[in-house]
SEZA-795737 format. One line per 8 residues: their letters; for each residue x, y, z of C-alpha. Coordinates in steps of 0.5 Angstrom, whole numbers, plus 500, padded with zeros to 3 digits. Example, Ala and Ser with C-alpha at 12.3 -4.5 7.8 and 13.67 -1.06 7.14 Angstrom:
AS = 525 491 516; 527 498 514
This chain:
XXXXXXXX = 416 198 449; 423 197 451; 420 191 456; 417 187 451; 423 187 445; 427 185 451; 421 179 452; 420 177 445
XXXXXXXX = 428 177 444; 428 172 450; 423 168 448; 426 168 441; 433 165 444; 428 160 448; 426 157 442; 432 157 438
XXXXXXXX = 436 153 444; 429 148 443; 430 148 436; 437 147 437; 438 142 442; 431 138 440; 436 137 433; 442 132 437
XXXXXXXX = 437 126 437; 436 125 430; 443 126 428; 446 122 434; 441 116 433; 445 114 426; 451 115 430; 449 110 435
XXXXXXXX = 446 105 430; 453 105 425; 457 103 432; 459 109 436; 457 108 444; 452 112 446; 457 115 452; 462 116 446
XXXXXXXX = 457 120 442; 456 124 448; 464 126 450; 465 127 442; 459 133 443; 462 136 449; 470 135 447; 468 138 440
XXXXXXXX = 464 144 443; 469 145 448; 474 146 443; 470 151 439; 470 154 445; 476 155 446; 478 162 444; 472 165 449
XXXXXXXX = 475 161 455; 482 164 453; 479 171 453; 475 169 459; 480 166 463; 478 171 468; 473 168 470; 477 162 473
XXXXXXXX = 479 167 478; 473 170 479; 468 166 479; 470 158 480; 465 155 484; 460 158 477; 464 154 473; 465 148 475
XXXXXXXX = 457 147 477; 456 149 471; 461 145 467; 458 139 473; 450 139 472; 449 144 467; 454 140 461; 456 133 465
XXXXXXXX = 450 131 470; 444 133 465; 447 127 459; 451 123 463; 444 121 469; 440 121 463; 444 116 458; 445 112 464
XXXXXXXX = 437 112 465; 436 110 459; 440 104 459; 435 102 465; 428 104 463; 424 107 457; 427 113 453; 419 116 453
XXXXXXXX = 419 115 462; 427 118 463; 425 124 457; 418 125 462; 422 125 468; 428 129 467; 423 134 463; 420 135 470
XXXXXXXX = 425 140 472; 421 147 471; 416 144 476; 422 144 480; 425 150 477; 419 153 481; 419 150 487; 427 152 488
XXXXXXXX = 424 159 486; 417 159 491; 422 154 497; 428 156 496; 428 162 495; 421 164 498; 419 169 492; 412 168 489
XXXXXXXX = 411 165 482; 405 167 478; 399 161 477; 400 162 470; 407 160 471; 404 154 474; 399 152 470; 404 153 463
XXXXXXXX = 409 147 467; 403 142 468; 399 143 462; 407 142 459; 409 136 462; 401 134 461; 403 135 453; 409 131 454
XXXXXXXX = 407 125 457; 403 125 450; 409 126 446; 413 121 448; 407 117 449; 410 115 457; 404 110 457; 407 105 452
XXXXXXXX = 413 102 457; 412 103 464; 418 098 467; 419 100 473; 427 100 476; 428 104 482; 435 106 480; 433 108 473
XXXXXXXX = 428 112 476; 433 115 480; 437 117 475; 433 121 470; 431 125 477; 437 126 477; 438 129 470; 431 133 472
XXXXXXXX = 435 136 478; 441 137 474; 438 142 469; 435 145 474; 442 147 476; 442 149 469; 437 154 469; 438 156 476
XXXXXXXX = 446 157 474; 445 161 467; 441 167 471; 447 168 475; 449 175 474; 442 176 470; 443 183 473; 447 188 467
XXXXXXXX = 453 191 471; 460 190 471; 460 184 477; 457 179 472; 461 175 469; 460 173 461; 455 168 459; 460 166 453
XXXXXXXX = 466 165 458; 461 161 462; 459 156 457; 466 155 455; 469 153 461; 462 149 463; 464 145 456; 471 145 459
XXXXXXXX = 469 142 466; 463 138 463; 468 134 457; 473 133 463; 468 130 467; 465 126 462; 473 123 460; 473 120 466
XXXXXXXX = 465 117 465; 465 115 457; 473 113 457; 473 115 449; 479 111 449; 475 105 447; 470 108 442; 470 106 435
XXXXXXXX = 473 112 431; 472 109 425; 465 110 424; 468 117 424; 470 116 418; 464 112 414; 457 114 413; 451 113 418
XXXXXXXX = 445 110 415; 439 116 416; 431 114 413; 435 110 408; 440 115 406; 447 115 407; 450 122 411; 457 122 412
XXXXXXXX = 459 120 419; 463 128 420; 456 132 417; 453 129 423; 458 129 429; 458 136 426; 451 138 427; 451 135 434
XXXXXXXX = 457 140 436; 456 146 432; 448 147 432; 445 142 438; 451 144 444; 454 151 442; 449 154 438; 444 151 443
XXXXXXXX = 447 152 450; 448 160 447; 442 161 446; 439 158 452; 443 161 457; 442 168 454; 435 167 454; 435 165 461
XXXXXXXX = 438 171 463; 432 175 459; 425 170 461; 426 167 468; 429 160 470; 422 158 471; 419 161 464; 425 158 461
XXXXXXXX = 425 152 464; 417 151 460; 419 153 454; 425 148 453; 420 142 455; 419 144 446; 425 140 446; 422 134 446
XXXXXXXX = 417 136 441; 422 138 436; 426 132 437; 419 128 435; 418 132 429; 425 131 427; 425 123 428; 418 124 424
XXXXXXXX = 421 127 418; 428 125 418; 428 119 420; 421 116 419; 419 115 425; 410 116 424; 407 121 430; 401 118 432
XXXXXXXX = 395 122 434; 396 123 441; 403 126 440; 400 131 435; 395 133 441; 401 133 446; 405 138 441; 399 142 441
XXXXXXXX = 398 142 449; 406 143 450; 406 149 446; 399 151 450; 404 152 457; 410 154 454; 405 161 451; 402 161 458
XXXXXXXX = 408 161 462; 412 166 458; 407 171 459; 406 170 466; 411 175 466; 409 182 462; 415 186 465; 421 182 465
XXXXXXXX = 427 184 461; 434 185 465; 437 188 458; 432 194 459; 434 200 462; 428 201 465; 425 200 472; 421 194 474
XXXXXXXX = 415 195 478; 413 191 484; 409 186 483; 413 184 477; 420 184 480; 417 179 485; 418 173 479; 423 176 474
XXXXXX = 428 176 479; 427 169 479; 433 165 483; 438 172 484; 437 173 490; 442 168 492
């Protein structure tokens, strides 16, 4: 009983962090139109979420002598690397080829976990992340613009590579004892590092603040610039990333990693709905299948659940335990 709470309060935060990081297109689109970099938006979604977060780094602040290796690889690939390469990508090759790209990153979840690690994945894991990936090449329709750029290409593998880093990272310390650091005190200092990070890369110097300070047009209706920049530091980056390292550390990195491919889908559904964008038939097809390989991979691991009290038998053991080993 105890397992299966701690698997559907898990699966229940994955969702969230979906739901949550899929709602950051809709709102920075109007921003982008209205004026603001791309590379802007994203350091005011990193900075704003740092300061938010900013009493738990203070509490935690333990944690920068205990563990700073973990902070600052969360801070670089998990916050920085993941937007930086995919919005560099972007500026190269099609939005719906980087998306597809970088959301291989389950498939490399489990290769790190079979290779690296050399523990077993189950097949349905494996077949949860081809029918995912599958679902999501639908989603964002990756055959309606293939130009191919090596260096494009390059660049969204390596936002696929750095969210690996980020599930890989956020089940550190998944164990319950007294060694593993906070989750919340991790976030906060990755923000930190990432904001720093991102300083350099965004130089937010030369941004157009005062589009901060007008509306952005959405469908036809004007919201104002700040209801918009707020939703994107409060709900798609600290309410998300919380939600995400949390579930990580219920599920394992690699089921995880399967279900935030639902990202993509809420993004669609959002653009649908909020900004017009019409879903055609190959994309509701796609939702579907996605959904399909995030329900098989999730259930792929019957006995997982680190909060549980409880022993682990055996055969199971072999998957939760994911990347703990290292």
């Amino acid at each position: 009983m105890h397992v299966s709470r701690g698997r559907n309060t898990g699966l229940g935060l994955a969702l969230a962090s979906a739901l949550a990081f899929g709602g950051s297109g809709v709102a920075a689109k109007p921003l982008i139109e209205a004026g603001l970099d791309p590379l802007h938006v994203v350091w005011l979604r990193v900075a704003g979420a740092a300061l938010v977060m900013l009493p738990l780094a203070w509490r935690h602040r333990a944690l920068v002598r205990d563990r700073p290796l973990l902070l600052a690889g969360f801070g670089l690939f998990a916050v920085a690397g993941v937007q930086a390469c995919y919005f560099a990508a972007i500026s190269r090759i099609p939005v719906g080829v980087a998306l597809l790209v970088e959301y291989l990153a389950p498939a490399l979840v489990l290769g790190w976990v079979r290779f690296v690690q050399r523990r077993p994945v189950t097949r349905a894991a494996a077949l949860g992340v081809v029918l995912a990936v599958g679902g999501l090449a639908c989603v964002v329709e990756v055959w309606a613009g293939l130009g191919f750029d090596a260096v494009g290409l390059l660049l969204a593998l390596g936002a696929a590579c750095c969210q690996v880093g980020y599930f890989v990272l956020s089940d550190q310390g998944g164990d319950a004892g007294a060694d593993a650091p906070d989750p919340l005190g991790v976030i906060a200092y990755g923000l930190l590092v990432g904001a720093l990070v991102l300083t350099v890369v965004a130089r937010p110097w030369q941004a157009e603040w005062s589009v901060l300070a007008g509306g952005a047009d959405m469908d036809g209706s004007t919201v104002p610039a700040w209801v918009l920049l707020g939703w994107i530091v409060a709900v798609a980056t600290v309410l998300a990333y919380v939600t995400g390292v949390l579930s990580v550390r219920r599920l394992s990195p690699q089921v995880a990693g399967v279900v935030a491919c639902l990202e993509a889908v809420v993004a669609t559904v959002f653009a649908w709905v909020l900004l017009g964008e019409a879903l055609s038939a190959p994309q509701l097809v796609g939702g579907c299948v996605v959904l399909v390989g995030a329900f098989i991979a999730q259930s792929s691991t019957p006995g997982h659940d680190r909060t549980a009290g409880e022993a682990v038998p055996e055969p199971e053991r072999e998957l939760s335990d994911g990347v703990r080993a290292s």
